[in-house]
Backbone as CSV, one residue per row, in Angstrom:
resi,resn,N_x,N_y,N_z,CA_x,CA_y,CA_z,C_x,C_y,C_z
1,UNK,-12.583,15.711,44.613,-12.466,16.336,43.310,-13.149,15.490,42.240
2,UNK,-12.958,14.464,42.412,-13.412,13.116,41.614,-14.925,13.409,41.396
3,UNK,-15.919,13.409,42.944,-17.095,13.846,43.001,-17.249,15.306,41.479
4,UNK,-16.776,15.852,42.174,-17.243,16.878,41.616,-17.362,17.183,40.138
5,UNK,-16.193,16.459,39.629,-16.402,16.838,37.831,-17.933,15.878,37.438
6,UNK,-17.416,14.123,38.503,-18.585,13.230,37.968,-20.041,14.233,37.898
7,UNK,-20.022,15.190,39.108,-21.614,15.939,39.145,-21.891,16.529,38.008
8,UNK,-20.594,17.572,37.893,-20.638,18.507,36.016,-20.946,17.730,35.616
9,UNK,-20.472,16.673,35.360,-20.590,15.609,33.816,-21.864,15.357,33.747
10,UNK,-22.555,15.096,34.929,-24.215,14.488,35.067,-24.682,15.847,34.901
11,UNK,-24.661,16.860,35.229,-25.499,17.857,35.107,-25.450,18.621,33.857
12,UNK,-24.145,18.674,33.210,-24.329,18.879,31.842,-24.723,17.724,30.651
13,UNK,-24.938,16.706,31.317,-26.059,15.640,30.608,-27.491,15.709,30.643
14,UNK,-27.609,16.234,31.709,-28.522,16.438,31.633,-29.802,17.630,31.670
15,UNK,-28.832,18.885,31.614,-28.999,20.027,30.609,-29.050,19.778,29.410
16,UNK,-28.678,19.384,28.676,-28.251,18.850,27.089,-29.342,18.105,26.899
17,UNK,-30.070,17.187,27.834,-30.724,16.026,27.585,-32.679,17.396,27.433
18,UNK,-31.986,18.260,28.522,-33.448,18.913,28.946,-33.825,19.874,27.108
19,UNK,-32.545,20.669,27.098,-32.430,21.821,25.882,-33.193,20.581,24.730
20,UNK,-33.094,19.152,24.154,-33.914,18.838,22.987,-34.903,18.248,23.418
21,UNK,-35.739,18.721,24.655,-36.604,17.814,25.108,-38.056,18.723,25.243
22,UNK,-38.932,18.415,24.587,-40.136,19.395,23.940,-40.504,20.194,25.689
23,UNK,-41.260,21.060,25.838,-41.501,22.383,27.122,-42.303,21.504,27.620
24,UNK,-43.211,20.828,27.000,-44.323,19.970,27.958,-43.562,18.637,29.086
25,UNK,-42.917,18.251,27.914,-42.321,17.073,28.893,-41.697,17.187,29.610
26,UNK,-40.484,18.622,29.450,-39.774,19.227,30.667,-40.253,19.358,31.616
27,UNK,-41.658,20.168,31.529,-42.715,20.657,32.769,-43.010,19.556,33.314
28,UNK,-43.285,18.290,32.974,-43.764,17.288,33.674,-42.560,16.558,34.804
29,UNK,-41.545,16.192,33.940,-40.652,15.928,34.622,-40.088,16.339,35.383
30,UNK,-39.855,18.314,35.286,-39.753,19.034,36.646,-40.697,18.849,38.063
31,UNK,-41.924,18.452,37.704,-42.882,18.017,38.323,-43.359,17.526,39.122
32,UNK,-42.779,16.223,38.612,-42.166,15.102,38.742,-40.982,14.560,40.230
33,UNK,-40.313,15.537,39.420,-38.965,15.536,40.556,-39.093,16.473,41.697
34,UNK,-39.947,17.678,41.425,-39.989,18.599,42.308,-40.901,17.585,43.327
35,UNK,-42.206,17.060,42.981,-42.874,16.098,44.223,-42.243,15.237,44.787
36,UNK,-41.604,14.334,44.340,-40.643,13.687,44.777,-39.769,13.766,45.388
37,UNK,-38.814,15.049,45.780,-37.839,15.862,46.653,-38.931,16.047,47.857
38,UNK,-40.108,16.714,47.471,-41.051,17.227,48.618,-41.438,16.268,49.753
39,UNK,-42.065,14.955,48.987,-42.202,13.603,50.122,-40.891,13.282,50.569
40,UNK,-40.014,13.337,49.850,-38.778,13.183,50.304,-38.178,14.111,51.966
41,UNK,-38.377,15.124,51.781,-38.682,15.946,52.684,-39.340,15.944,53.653
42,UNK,-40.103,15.661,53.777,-41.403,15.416,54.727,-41.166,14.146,55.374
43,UNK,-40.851,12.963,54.456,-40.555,11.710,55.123,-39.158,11.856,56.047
44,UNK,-38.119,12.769,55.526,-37.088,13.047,56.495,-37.229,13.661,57.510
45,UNK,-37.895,14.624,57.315,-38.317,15.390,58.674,-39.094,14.700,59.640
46,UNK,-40.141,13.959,59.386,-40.533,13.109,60.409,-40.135,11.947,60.869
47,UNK,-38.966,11.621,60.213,-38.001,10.723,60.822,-37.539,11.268,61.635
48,UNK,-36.900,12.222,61.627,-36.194,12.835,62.613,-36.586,13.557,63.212
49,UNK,-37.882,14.207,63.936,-38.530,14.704,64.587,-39.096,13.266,65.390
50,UNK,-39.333,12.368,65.265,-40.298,11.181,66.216,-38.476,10.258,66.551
51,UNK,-37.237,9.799,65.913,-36.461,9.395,66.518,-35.941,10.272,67.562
């Protein structure tokens, strides 16, 4: 339960943080994070496809 509000709390920080944060820099930082999940991805999967 503990988990879970801490997540709200971070995620409505950082909604709040996104809503005064100009469209360009949002876009980048979505960007950003979206590539970063992706290698993320890829590096997991071929971990665990060759172990």
């Amino acid at each position: 339960m503990l988990f879970l509000v801490a997540a709200l709390l971070l995620l409505g920080f950082a909604l709040g943080t996104v809503a005064h944060a100009p469209l360009p820099i949002t876009l980048v930082a979505a960007a950003v994070i979206g590539v970063w999940l992706a290698v993320f991805a890829v590096r997991e999967r071929h971990a665990r496809n060759r172990g």
